[in-house]
C-alpha positions in Angstrom: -49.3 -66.1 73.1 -46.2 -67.6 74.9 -44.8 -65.8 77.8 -40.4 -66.0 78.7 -39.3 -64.0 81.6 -35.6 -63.0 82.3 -34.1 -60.9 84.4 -36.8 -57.5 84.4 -37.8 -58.6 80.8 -40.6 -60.4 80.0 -40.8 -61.6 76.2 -44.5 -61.8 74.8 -44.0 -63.3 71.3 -47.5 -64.0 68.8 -47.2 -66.6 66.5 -44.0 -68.2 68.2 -43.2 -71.2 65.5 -44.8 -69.1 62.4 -44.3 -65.4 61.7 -42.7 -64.6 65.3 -43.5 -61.1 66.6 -42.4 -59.7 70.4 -43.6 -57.1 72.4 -42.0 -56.5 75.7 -42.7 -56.0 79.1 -39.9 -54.7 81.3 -40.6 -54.4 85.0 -40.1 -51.3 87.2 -40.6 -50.8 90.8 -43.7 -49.0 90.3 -45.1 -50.6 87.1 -44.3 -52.3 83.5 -43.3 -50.3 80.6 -44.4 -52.2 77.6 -42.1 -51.9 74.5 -44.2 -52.1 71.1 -48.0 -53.2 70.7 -47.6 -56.2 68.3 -50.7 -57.1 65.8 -54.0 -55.8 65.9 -55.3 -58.3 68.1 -52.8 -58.8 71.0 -54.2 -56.3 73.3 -55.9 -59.7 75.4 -52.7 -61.4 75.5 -50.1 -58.6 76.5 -53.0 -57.6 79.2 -53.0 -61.1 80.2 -48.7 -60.8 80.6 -49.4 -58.1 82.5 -51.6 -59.3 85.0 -49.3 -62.5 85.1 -46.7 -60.7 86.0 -48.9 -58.6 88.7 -48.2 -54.7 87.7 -49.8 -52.5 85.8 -48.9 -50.8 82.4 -48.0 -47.5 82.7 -45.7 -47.0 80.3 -45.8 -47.6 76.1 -42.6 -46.9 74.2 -42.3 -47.9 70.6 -39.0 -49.1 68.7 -40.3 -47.8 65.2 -43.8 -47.4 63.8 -44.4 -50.2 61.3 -48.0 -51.8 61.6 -46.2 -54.9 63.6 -45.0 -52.8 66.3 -48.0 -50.6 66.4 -50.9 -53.2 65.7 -52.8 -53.4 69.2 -51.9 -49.4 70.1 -55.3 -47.9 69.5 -57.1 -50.6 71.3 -54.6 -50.7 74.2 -55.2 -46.6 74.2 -58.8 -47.4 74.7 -58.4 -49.9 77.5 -55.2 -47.0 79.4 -56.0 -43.6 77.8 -54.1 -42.0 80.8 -50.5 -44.1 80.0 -48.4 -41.7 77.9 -46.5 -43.4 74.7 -43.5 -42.4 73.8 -41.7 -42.7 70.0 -38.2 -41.1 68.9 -38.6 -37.7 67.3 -37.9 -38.7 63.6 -40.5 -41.6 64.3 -43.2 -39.9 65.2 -43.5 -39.0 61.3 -44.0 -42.5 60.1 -46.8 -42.8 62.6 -48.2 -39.7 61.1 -47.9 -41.0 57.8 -44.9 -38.7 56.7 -43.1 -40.6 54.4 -40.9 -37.8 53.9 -36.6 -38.0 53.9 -34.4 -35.3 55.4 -31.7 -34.5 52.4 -29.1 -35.8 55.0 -30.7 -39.3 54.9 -29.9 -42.1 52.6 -32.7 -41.4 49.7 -34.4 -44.8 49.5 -37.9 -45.0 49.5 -39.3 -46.4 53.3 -40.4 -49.5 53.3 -42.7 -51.9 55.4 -46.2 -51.5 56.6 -46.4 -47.8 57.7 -49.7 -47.3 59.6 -52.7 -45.7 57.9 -55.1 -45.9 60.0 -53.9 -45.4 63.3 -55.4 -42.7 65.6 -53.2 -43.1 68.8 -50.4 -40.6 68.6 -47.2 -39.9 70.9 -47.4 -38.2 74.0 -43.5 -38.1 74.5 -40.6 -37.8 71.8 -37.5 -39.5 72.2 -33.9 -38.8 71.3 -30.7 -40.4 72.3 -29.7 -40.6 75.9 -33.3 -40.1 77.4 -34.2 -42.5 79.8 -37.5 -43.9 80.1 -37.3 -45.3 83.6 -34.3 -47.7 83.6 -34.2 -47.8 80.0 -31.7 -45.4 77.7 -32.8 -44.1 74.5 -30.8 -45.1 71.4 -31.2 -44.0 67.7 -30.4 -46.7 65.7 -31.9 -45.7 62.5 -31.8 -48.0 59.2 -34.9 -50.4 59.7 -36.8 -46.8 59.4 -35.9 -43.4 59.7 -36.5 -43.7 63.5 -35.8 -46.7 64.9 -34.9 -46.7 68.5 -32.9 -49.5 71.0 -33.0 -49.2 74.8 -30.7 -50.4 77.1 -31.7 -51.5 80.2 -29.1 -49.7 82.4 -29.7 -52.4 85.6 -29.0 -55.4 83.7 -27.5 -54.7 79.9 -30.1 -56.3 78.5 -30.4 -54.1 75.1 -34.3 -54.4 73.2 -33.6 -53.5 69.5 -36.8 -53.9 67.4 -35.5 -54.9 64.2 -32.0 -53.3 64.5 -31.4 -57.4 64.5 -32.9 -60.0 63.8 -32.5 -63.6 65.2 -35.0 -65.4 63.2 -33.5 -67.5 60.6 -29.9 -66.7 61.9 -28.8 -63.6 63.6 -28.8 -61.0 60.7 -28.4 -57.2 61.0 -31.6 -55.6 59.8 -31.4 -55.7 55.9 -29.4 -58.9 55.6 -32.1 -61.2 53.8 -32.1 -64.6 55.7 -33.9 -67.1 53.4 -36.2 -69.0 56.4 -37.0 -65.4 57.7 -36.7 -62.1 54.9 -39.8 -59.9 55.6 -37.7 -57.9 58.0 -34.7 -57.4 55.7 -37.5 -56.9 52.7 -39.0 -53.8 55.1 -35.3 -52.0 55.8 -35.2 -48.9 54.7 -31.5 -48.5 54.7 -29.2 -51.3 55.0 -25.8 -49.3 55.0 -27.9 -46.9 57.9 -28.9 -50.6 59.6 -25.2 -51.2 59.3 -23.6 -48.3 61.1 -26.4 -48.5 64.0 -25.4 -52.3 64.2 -22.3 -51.3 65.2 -22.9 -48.8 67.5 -25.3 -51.2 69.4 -21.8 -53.8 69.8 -20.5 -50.7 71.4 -23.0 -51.7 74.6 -21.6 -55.6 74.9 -25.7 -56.4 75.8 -25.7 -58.8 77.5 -28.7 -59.9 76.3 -30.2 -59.2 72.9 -34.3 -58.9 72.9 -35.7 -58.2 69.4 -38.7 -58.5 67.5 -38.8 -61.2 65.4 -37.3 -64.0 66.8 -35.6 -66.0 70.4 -34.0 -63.6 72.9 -29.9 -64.2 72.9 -27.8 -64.3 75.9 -24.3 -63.1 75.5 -24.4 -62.0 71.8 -21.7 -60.0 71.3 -19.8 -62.3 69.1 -23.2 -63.5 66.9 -23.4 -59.4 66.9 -20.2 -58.5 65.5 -20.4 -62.1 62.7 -23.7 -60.7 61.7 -22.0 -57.3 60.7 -19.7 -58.7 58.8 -21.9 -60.6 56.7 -23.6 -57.6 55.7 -20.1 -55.5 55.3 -19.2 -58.4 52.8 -22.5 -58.1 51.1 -22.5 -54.6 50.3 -18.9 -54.4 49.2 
């Protein structure tokens, strides 16, 4: 488990220098509101963040619900069965195991490791423009159905899941990098990835926390390069 800390945002990234996955832990005056579980066994180290950092968890929100995002829920739920998680409303149907499509969505099967056996389920549904302490709520569907951004309203740090990834080369999600693919390989919809992409430039983050891969400051311009890589790709 390594540990970077800017700003309100602490980075907790497993598997740093092989299959890089993030969690986050973003401070608040009255506690840490941790932003996806990870793998199945990072409950010890995010606990371990936490404690490091000297606040309690009493918040889980969740970008999206693939099984690397979700991994450590159910045993985090054991260890804080009174801190409420929260999920987007179109979401909250993966981690039900509805693999289902409105007719107004692009009709491409989902992809990636949708959770089977998870038991945890959301106590709060998100949709855009709700805050979750100093954090705004953004649909940015294309990874899945769901997938949610927040933008930390204090310092413009924007956490995306894997609206982006920086792994490999910054890439909107569905852009296969050839050191890094699985992410692009799990997109659901890159045109969908696309349009979200560029709504999240629409921010100009001042920092860029994803979760697969190093933290960027100032990424505007990598941002708006990795969108047209993928518009020239899908022409």
């Amino acid at each position: 488990m390594r540990m970077i800390h800017t700003g309100f945002l602490y980075q907790v990234t497993f598997m740093a220098n092989v299959f890089p996955v993030n969690c986050y832990l973003v401070e608040e005056e009255d506690g840490l509101t941790l932003i996806d579980a990870a793998l199945p066994y990072s409950m010890k180290g995010i606990f371990k963040a936490a404690k490091t950092i000297g606040k309690p968890i009493t918040k889980i929100v969740l970008t999206h619900a693939h099984e690397d995002h979700v991994g450590a829920l159910d045993k985090i739920k054991e260890e804080l069965p009174d801190v409420p998680v929260y999920i987007s409303m179109r979401d909250n149907r993966l981690m039900n195991g509805d693999l289902s499509l409105d007719q107004h969505e692009h009709q491409t099967p989902i992809k990636g490791g949708v959770p089977k056996r998870l038991k945890t389920r959301a106590n709060v549904l998100l949709k855009e423009g709700d805050l979750v302490g100093s954090l705004a709520a953004i649909e940015t569907p294309g990874h899945t159905p769901g997938s949610m951004s927040f933008f930390d309203t204090r310092t413009k740090a924007l956490i995306a899941g894997d609206a982006f990834t920086t792994r490999g080369g910054m890439a909107v999600s569905g852009e296969l990098k050839p050191l890094f693919p699985f992410p692009a390989l799990a997109t659901w919809s890159k045109e969908t990835a696309l349009v979200s992409a560029r709504k999240l430039v629409g921010y100009r983050p001042e920092l860029l926390a994803i979760g697969h891969g190093e933290m960027v400051k100032n990424p505007v311009g990598a941002m708006e390069q990795s969108i047209r890589s993928l518009e020239q790709k899908l022409k």
